[in-house]
Structure formats: structure tokens, C-alpha cells
C-alpha positions as CSV (number, residue, x, y, z in Angstrom):
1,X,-20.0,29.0,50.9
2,X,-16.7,27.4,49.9
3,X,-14.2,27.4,53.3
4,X,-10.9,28.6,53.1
5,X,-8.5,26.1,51.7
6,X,-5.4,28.3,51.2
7,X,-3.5,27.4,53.8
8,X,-3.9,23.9,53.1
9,X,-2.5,21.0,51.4
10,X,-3.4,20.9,47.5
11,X,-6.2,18.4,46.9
12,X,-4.9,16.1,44.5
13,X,-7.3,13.9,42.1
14,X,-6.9,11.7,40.0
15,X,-9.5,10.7,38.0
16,X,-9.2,7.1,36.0
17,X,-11.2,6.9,32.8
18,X,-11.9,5.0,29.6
19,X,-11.9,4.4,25.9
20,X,-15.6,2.8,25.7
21,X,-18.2,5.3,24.7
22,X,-17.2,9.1,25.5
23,X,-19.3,9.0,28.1
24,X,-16.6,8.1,30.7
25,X,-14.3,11.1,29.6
26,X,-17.2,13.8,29.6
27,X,-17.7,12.6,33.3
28,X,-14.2,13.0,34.4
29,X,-14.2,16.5,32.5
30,X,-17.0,18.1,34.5
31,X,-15.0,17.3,37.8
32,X,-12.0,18.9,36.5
33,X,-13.7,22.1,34.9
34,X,-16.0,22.5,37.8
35,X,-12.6,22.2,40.0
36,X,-11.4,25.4,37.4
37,X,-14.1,27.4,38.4
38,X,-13.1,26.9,42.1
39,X,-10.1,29.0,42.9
40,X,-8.8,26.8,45.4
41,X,-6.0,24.3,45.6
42,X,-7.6,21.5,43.8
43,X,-5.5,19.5,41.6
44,X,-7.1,17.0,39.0
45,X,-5.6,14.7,36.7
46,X,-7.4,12.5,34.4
47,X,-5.7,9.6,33.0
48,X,-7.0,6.9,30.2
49,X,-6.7,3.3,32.2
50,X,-6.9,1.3,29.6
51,X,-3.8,2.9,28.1
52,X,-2.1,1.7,31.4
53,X,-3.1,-1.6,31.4
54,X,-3.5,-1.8,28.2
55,X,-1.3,0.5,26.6
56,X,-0.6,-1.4,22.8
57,X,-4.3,-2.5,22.0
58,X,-6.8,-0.3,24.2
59,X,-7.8,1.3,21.0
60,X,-8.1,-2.2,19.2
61,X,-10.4,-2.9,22.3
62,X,-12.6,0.0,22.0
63,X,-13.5,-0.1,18.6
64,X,-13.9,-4.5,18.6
65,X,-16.2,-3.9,21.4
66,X,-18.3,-1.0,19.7
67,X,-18.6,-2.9,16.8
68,X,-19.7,-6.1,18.8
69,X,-22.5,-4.6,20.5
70,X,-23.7,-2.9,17.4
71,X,-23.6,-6.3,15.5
72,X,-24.6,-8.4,18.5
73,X,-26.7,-6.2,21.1
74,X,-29.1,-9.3,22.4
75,X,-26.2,-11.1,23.4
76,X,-24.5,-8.2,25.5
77,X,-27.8,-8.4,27.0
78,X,-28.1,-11.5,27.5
79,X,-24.6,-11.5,29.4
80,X,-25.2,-7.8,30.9
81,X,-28.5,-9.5,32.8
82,X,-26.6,-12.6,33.6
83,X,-23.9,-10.8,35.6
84,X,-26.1,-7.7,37.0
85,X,-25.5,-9.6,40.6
86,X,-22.2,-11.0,42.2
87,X,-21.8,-14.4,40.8
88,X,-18.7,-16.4,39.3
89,X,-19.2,-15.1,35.9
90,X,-18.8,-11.4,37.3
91,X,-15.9,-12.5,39.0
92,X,-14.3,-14.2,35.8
93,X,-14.9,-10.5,33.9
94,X,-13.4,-8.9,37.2
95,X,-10.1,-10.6,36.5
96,X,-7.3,-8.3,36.0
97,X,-3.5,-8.8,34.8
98,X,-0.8,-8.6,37.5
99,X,0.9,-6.9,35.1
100,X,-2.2,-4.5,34.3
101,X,-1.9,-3.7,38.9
102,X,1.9,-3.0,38.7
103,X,1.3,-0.6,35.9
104,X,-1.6,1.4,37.8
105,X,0.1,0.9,41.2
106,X,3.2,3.0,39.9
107,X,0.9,5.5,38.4
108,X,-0.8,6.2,41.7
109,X,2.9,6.3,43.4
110,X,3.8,8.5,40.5
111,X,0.6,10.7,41.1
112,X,0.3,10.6,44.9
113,X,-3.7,11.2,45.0
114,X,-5.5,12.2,47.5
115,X,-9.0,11.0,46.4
116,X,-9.0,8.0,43.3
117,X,-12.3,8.5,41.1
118,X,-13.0,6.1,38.8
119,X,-15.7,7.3,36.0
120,X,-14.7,3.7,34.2
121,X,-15.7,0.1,35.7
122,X,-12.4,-1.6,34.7
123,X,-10.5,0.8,36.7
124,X,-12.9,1.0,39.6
125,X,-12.1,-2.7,39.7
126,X,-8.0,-2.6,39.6
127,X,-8.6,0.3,42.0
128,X,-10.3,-2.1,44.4
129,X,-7.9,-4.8,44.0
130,X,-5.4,-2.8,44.8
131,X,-6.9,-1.4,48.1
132,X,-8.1,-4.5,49.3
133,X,-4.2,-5.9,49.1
134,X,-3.3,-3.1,51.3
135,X,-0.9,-1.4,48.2
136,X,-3.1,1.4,47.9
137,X,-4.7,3.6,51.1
138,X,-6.4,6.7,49.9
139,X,-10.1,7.2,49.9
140,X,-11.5,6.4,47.0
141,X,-15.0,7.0,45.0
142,X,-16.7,5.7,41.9
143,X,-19.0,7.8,39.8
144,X,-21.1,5.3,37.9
145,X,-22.4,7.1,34.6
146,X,-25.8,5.2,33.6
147,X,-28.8,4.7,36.1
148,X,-27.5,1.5,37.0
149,X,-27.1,-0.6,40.1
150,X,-25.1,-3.3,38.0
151,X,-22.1,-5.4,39.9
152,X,-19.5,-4.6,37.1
153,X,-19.7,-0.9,39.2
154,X,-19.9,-2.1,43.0
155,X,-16.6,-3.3,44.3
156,X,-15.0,-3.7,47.9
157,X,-13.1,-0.7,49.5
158,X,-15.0,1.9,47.8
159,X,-15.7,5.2,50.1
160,X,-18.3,6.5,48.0
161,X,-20.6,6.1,45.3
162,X,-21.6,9.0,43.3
163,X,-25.1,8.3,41.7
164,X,-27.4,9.5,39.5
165,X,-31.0,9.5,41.1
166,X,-32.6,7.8,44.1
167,X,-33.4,4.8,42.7
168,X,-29.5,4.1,42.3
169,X,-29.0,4.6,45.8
170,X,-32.2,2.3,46.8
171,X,-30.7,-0.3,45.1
172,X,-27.2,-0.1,46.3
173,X,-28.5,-0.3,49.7
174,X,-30.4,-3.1,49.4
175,X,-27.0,-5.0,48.5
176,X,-25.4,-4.0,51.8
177,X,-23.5,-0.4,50.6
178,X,-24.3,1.8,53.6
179,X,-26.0,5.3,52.9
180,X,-23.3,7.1,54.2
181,X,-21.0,5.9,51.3
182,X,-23.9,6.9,48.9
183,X,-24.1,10.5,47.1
184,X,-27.1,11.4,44.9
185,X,-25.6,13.7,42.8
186,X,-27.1,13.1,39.4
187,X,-24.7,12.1,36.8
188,X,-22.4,14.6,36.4
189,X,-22.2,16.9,33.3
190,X,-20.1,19.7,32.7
191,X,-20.9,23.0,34.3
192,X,-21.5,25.0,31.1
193,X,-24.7,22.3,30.7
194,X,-25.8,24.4,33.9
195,X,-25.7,27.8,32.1
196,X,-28.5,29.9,30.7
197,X,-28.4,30.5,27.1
198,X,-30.6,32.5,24.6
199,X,-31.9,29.9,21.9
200,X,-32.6,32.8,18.8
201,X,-28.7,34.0,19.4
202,X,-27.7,30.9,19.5
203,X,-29.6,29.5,16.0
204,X,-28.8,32.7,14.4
205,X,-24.9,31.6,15.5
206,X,-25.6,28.0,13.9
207,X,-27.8,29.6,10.6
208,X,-30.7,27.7,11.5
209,X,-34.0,28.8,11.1
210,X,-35.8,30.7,14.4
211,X,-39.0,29.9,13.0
212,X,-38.9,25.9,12.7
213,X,-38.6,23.0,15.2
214,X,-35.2,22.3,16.0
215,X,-34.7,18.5,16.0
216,X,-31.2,17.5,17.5
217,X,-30.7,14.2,16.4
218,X,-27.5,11.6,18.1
219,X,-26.3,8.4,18.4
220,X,-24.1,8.7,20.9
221,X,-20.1,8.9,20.8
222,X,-19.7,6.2,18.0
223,X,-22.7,7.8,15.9
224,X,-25.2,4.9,15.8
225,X,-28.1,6.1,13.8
226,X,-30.4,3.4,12.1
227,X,-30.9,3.8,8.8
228,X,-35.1,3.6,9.1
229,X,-34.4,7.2,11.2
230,X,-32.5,8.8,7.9
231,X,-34.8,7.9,5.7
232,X,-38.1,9.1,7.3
233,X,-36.7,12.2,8.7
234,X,-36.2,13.3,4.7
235,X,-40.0,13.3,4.1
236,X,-40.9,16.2,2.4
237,X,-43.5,17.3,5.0
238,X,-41.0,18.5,7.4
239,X,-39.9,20.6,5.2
240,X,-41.9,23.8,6.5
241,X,-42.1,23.2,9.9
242,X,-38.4,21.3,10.9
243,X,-34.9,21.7,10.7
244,X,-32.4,18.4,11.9
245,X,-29.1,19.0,13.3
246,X,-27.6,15.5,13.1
247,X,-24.6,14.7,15.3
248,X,-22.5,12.3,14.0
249,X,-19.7,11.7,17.2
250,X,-16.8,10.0,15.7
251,X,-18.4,7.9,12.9
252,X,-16.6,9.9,9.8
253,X,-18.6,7.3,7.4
254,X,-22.1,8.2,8.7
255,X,-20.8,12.2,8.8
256,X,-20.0,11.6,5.3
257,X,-23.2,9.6,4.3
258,X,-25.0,12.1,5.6
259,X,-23.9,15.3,4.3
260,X,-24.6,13.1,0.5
261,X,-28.2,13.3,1.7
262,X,-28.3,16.5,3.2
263,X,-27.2,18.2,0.2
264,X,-30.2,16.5,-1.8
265,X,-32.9,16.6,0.8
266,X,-35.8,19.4,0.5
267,X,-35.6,19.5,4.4
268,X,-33.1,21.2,6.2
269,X,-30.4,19.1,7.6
270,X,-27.4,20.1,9.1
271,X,-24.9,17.6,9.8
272,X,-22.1,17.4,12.5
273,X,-18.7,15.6,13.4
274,X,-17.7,15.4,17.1
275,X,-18.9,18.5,18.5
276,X,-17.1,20.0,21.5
277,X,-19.6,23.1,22.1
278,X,-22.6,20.8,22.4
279,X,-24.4,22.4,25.3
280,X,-24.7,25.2,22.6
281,X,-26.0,23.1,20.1
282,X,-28.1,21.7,23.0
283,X,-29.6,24.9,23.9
284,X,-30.7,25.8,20.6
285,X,-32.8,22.8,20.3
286,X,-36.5,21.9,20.9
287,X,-36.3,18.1,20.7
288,X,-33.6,16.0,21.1
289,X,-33.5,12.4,19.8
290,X,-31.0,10.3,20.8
291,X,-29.9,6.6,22.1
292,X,-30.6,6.6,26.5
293,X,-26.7,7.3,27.0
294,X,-26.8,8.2,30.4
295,X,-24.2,11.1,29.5
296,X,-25.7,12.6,26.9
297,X,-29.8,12.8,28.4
298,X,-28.2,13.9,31.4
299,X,-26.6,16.6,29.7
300,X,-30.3,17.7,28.0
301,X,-32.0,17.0,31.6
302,X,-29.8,19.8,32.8
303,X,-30.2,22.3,29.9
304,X,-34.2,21.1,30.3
305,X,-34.5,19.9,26.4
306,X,-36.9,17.3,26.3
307,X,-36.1,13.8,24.9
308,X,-37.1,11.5,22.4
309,X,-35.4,8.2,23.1
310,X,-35.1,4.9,20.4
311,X,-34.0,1.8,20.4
312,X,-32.3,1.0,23.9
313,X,-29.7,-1.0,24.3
314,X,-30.4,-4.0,26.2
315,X,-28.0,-3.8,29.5
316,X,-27.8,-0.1,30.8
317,X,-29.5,2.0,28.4
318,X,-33.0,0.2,29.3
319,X,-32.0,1.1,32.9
320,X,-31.6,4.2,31.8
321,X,-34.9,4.5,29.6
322,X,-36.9,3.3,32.7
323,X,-35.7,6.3,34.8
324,X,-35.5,9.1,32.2
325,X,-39.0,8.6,31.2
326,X,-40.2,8.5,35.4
327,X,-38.8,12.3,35.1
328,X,-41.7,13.3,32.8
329,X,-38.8,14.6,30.0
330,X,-38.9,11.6,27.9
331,X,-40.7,9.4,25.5
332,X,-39.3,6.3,24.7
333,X,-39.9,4.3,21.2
334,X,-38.4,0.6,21.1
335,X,-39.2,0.8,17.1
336,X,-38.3,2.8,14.2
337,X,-42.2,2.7,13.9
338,X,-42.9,3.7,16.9
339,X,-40.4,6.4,16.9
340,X,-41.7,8.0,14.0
341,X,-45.1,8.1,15.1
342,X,-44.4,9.5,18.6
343,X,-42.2,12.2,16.5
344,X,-45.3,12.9,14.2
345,X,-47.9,13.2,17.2
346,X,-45.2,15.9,19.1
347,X,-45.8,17.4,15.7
348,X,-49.1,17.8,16.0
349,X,-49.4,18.2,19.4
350,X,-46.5,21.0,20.2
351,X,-47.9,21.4,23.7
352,X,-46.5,18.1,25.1
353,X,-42.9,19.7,24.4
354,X,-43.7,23.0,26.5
355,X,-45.1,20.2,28.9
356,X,-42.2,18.0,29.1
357,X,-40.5,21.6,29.8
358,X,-42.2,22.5,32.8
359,X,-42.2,19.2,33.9
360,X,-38.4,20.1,34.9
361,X,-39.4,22.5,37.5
362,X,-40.4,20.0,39.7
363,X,-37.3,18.0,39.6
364,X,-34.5,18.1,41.9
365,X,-31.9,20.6,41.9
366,X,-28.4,19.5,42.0
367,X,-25.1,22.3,41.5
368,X,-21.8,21.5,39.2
369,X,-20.1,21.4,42.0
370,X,-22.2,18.3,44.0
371,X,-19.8,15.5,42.3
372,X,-16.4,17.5,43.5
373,X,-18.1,18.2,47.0
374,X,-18.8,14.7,47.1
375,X,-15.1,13.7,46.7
376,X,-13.4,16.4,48.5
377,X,-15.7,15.4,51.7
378,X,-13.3,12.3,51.2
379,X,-10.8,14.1,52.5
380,X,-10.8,15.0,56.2
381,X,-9.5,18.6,56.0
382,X,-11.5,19.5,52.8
383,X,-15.2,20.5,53.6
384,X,-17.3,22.0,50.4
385,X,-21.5,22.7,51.4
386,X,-22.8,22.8,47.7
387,X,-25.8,23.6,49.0
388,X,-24.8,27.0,50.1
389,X,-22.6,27.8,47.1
390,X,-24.9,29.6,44.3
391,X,-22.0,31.3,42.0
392,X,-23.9,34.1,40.6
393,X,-22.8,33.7,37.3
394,X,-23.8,30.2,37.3
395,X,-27.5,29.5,38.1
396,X,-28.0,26.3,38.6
397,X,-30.9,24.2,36.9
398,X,-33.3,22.1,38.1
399,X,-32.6,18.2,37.7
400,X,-34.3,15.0,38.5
């Protein structure tokens, strides 16, 4: 049960995000709407970072570094497995502008927090600076968004460490962060991810057909599809037997693209912007296919939608491919090849997805409200036992 906070001091959160992916913002969103759901005095605030310390080219940022990694991925490898441990070039990519601290220290004076959560790396690196020069003193926590154990997310002065799976908090033991600062809470998705939904409502809602394989097919917030993908998926002998539902995020060229070939194609093929009732779209599906975005899979692990992953990253989506497929709820294809043929045998083989489904009743169960209980227990009056909260109206699904 939740304990009585009314006659106590508001809770006041504020939650620093970023521009890189939408992964970071989804992440601080399911703290704040699993804090709606709570009618207590719980106040959360989520604020961009990089338009504070960055505020006239954060959006220049964003998209230079989306298109670098897309044009150069081997080398943000190469320098994501160079820095995965404390050395000096971590410490040369941990720089921060004075100017960059004066801006968030007057935010924080502005906000008076409580609890500091940082769902972004950059921030949870200013926030750290900041503490550890004695200008900041309230407990704060991290939430680190991919399977990771990487050093860009570990700083000093952290309180807690919210994590996605066990193997997280393993790892961040073994470099010295003591197991009471550690919460296993998987990655945090929105709580309507949690909720039960009937998949023939839902694809009559959408117009899709209740008799084929759904195929939901994403690239992630910036829409990276490879091309190899949108040509096979056209071959006529899907026709009969699949439907795709391709979300496009924010890439308005590939939406476009798309819908040019969807309009021609003999196979059914719906195609999607930025969708903000995705969980729906989620629920409707069979199969989802998609890059190993640790937001995105852990939205599907919690809706139990099993998943097809491609062509990792290198850096934190192969962390992420290594424990998504341990769960049983993935397959993972390095190759456009590969991809297609795994797609073809789940084809043939429509048992490994009711497999892959029931695979999910052995995994760990985790509430929408772990994450917030984790950070409130931050605060010395605030006390939250997710384990003994069930809302009724909310059952809650079994995780990993």
C-alpha cells in the first residue's frame, strides 16, 4: 500500500533529459505519468538539459550526432568500447562548460528539487559536478536507459542507480557502486505499456486485417530503416498471410518514401509518423521488428510482443541485443540476410511466436510505479512498497 503523504511536504522532482534519441524523454514520461496515477503530493518536472547548456545549438547537436552515427556507426564503436571504463578519454568527454554549471545550478535553485533524476548521461554528469563541488545537496538518481554498465552513466555522488536487469547491477558492483545504491527496476516504460488490451478491437480500430500476421516494423525515434528491409518486405508472398505497420518516428523523408511504396505494393502496408498511442499499436501486433533501442524492446517486453531485432549498433544496442535475447523474447539478425530468413522461418514456424509468448511468464515482474518508488525512497519522509501496491485497474505484466 501507498502511506499517507498528505500531511507532508510535496515531493518535488525534477527530471533532466535529452535531445538524443527519444528514448531519454519516454523515460522521464513514465515517472511523471506513473506520479499522475498516484494521488499524492508528488511534483515532477522534466526539463530538456541540453537546452540549458546548450540552449542556441542543442538541436544542431542532435541531428549532427544522429546523422554521424548513421554515416559512421564502426567508429562510434570503436570510441564507445574505448571509453566503456574510467580512463582519460572518458574524462575529456565528461568535460562540461562553466558556463553550461551556472546555467543548471540556477535551474535547480529555481526548481528546489527534492530528488534530481537524470534519464540523459550529459546531465547525470553536470549533476555530479555539481554535487561533488558542494553547490548542490539533494539526493540524486540516474536511470540509465539501455542494458549498459558503460562509464559515460556512472559518476560520483550518485544515490541510486535505477537499472534495467541483474546483469546491470552485477556489473556496477564489480566497479565499487554498493548494492544499496542499486535498483533493478527494469527500464522504465510508461504505465499504459502495463495495461491489458484486446488485439481484434484494437486492429479493427487501426483497419488492419484480424486474420493476418501483424508485423510492426521501427527504427527507432529518427526512423532508421535499411533499405534491403523495404524492399523484401514488398514480396508478393506476404501478401495473404501479413500486414506491416511501419513506424516511421520523426524521419518525414522515409514517412514519405514509404507511403510511395505502400500505395503500389500488393502487400498491405500501413505507414506511420511519430506515434504517440504506440502501446496501442503495440498491442495489436504479433511481431515486432525493430533496432535493440533499450526504450522501445522494453516497451514490447512489457506488453509481451515478441521481437525480431537487426542490425545493432555497435556501443549500447549490442549490450542491449545480448540481454534481450537471454529473455527468450528475441531473435537477433546482424544481416539483412539473416533478418529475412529468421522472418521467413517465424513464418513457417508460427509456434516459435506463441513460444516467445509464454516465455514471458517466467520473467520477472516489475510494477509502473518501481522507478518512482525507487526515487521517493531518496527521500527520508517518503516511503512507497511497490510490492504491495497492485492498482486494480492496472495489472501489472510480467518482465525480465
Amino acid at each position: 500500500m501507498i502511506t499517507n503523504l498528505a500531511a507532508r511536504k510535496p515531493s518535488r522532482i525534477l527530471i533532466l533529459s535529452g535531445p538524443l534519441g527519444h528514448g531519454h524523454l519516454q523515460t522521464a514520461k513514465s515517472i511523471l505519468e506513473a506520479s499522475q496515477l498516484i494521488r499524492s503530493k508528488i511534483d515532477v518536472d522534466i526539463v530538456d538539459y541540453m537546452e540549458i547548456a546548450s540552449p542556441h545549438l542543442h538541436q544542431v547537436g542532435a541531428f549532427c550526432y544522429a546523422q554521424w552515427v548513421r554515416a559512421f556507426p564502426s567508429m562510434y564503436g570503436y570510441l564507445y568500447k574505448k571509453t566503456r571504463r574510467e580512463n582519460f578519454m572518458i574524462k575529456e568527454v565528461k568535460r562540461v562548460r562553466e558556463s553550461s554549471l551556472r546555467a543548471l545550478k540556477r535551474l535547480i535553485e529555481e526548481k528546489q528539487p527534492s530528488v534530481i533524476v537524470s534519464t540523459f548521461p550529459q546531465a547525470a554528469v553536470a549533476v555530479s559536478k555539481l554535487k561533488m563541488r558542494g553547490e548542490i545537496d539533494c539526493p540524486t538518481a540516474t536511470i540509465i536507459t539501455d542494458y549498459t554498465d558503460h562509464s559515460y552513466w556512472i559518476n560520483p555522488g550518485t544515490d541510486r542507480y535505477l537499472v534495467g536487469s541483474h546483469r546491470v547491477e552485477k556489473s556496477l558492483m564489480q566497479l565499487g557502486i554498493a548494492r544499496s545504491s542499486i535498483e533493478v527496476t527494469g527500464i522504465p516504460v510508461r504505465p499504459k505499456f502495463y495495461k491489458s488490451y484486446d488485439r481484434d478491437h484494437l486492429r479493427h480500430k487501426f483497419q488492419l486485417d484480424t486474420s493476418k500476421l501483424t508485423v510492426l516494423l521501427m527504427g527507432g525515434g529518427w526512423g532508421l530503416i535499411p533499405d534491403n528491409v523495404l524492399r523484401w518486405m514488398q514480396h508478393e508472398e506476404w501478401k495473404d498471410r501479413v500486414q506491416f505497420v511501419v513506424i516511421c518516428g520523426a524521419n518525414e523523408r522515409l514517412r514519405h518514401k514509404l507511403q510511395g511504396i505502400a500505395d503500389h505494393s500488393a502487400v498491405s502496408i500501413t505507414v506511420l509518423g511519430y506515434v504517440e498511442q504506440i502501446h496501442e499499436w503495440m498491442a495489436c501486433a504479433d511481431l515486432m521488428m525493430t533496432k535493440p533501442g533499450g526504450i522501445s524492446t522494453s516497451e514490447a517486453l512489457t506488453l509481451q510482443l515478441p521481437l525480431l531485432l537487426y542490425k545493432a549498433l555497435p556501443g549500447q544496442e549490442e549490450d542491449n541485443v545480448q540481454e534481450l535475447v537471454k529473455t527468450g523474447m528475441a531473435v537477433y539478425a546482424p544481416t539483412d540476410l539473416e533478418l529475412e530468413r529468421q522472418f521467413t522461418q517465424m513464418l513457417a514456424e508460427p509456434s516459435r511466436l506463441w513460444e516467445m509468448r509464454q516465455r514471458a511468464k517466467s520473467l520477472r515482474r516489475h510494477s509502473p510505479y518501481h522507478a518512482l518508488s525507487a526515487i521517493l525512497t531518496l527521500e527520508e519522509a517518503a516511503h512507497i512498497s511497490v510490492e504491495m501496491y497492485q492498482p486494480q485497474a492496472m495489472p501489472v505484466h510480467l518482465w525480465s
